[in-house]
C-alpha positions as CSV (number, residue, x, y, z in Angstrom):
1,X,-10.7,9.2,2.8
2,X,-12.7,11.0,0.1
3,X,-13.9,10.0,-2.9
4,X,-10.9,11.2,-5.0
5,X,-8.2,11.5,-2.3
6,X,-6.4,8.4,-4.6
7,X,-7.3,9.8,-8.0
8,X,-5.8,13.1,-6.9
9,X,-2.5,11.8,-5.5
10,X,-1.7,9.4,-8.0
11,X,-2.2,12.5,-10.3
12,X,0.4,14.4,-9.0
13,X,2.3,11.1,-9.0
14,X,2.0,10.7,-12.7
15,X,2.8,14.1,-13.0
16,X,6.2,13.7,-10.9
17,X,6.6,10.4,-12.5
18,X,7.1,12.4,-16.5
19,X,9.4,15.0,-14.8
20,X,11.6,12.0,-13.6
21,X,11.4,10.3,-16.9
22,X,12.6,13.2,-18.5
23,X,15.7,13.9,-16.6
24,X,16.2,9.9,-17.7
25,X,15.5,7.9,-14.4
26,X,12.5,5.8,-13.7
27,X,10.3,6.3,-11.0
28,X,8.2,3.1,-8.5
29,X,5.1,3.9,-6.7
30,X,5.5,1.2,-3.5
31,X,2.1,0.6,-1.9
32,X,2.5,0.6,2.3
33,X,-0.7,-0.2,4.3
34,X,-1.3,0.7,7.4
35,X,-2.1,-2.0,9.8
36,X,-5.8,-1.5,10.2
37,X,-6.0,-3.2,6.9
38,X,-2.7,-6.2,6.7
39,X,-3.3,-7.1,10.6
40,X,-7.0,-9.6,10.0
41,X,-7.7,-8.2,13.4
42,X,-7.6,-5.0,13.4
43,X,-8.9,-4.8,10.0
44,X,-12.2,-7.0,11.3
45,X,-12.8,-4.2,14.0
46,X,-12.2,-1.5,12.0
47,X,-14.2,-2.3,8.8
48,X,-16.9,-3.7,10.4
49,X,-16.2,-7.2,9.0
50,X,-16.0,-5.8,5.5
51,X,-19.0,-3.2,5.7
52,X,-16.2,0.0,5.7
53,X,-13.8,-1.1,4.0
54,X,-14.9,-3.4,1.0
55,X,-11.4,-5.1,0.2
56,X,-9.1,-5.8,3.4
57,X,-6.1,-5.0,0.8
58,X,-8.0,-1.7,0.4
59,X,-5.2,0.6,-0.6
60,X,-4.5,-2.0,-3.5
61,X,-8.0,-2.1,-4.2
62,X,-8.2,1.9,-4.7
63,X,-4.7,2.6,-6.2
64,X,-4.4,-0.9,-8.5
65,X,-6.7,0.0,-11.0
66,X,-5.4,4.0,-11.2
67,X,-2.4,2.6,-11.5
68,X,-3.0,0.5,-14.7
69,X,-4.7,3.2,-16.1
70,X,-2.1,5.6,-15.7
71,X,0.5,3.1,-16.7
72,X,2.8,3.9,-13.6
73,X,5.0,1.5,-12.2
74,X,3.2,0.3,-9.0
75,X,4.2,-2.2,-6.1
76,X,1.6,-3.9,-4.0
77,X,3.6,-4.8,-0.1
78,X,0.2,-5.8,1.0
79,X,0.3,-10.0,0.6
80,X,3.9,-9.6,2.6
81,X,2.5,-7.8,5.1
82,X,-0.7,-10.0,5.8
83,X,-0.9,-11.6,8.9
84,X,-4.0,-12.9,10.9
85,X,-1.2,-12.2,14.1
86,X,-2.4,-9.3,16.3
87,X,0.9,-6.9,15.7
88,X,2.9,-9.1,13.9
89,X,3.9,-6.9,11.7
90,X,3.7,-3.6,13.6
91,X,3.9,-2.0,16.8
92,X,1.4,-1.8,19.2
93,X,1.4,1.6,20.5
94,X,1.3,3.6,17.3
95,X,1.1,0.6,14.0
96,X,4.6,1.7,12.5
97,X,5.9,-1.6,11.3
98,X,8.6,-3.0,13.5
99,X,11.6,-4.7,12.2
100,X,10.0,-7.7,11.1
101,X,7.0,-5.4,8.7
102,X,9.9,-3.6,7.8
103,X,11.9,-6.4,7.0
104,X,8.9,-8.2,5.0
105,X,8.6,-4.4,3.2
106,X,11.9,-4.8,2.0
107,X,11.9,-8.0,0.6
108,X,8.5,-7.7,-1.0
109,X,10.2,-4.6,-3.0
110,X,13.1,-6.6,-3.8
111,X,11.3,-9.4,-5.2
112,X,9.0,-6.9,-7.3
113,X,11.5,-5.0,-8.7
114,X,14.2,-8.1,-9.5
């Protein structure tokens, strides 16, 4: 990921975000991990125990702070999501969720947005 890959998209974000408020709906941005980063095993490997990535909720960690600053309406799925279970939360062959990570993605929106 470059170094303003984020900043860039939650531009164009903000800048679909005042479209939508003007035609008088809101708009969320939800926040979906991939599993190299929820799953505490996969995320070990990958970041070198912290050395790659610097916060295993990295997504958060990059989009968070953009999102404050941008006042956008933001939703973090990553605490739902975090399991210290090998592919508890996703398939093994290719890290879409399964029905339980989709399930948790669901009810971590819910609960956000009610």
């Amino acid at each position: 990921v470059g170094k303003t890959t984020f900043k860039k998209n939650i531009m164009m974000l903000k800048a679909a975000e005042r479209v939508i408020r003007a035609q008088g709906a809101d708009m969320v941005v939800v926040a979906l991990p991939y599993r190299i980063f929820f799953d505490s095993s996969y995320y070990k490997y990958y970041s070198k125990s912290g050395q790659v990535f610097p916060a295993q909720d990295y997504l958060w960690h990059e989009l968070g702070p953009l999102c404050e600053m941008l006042e956008l309406n933001c939703f973090n799925t990553f605490d739902d999501l975090k399991t210290d279970k090998p592919d508890r939360n996703s398939f093994r062959a290719d890290g879409h969720y399964n029905e339980r990570g989709a399930d948790s993605v669901s009810r971590s929106i819910f609960r956000q947005a009610f």
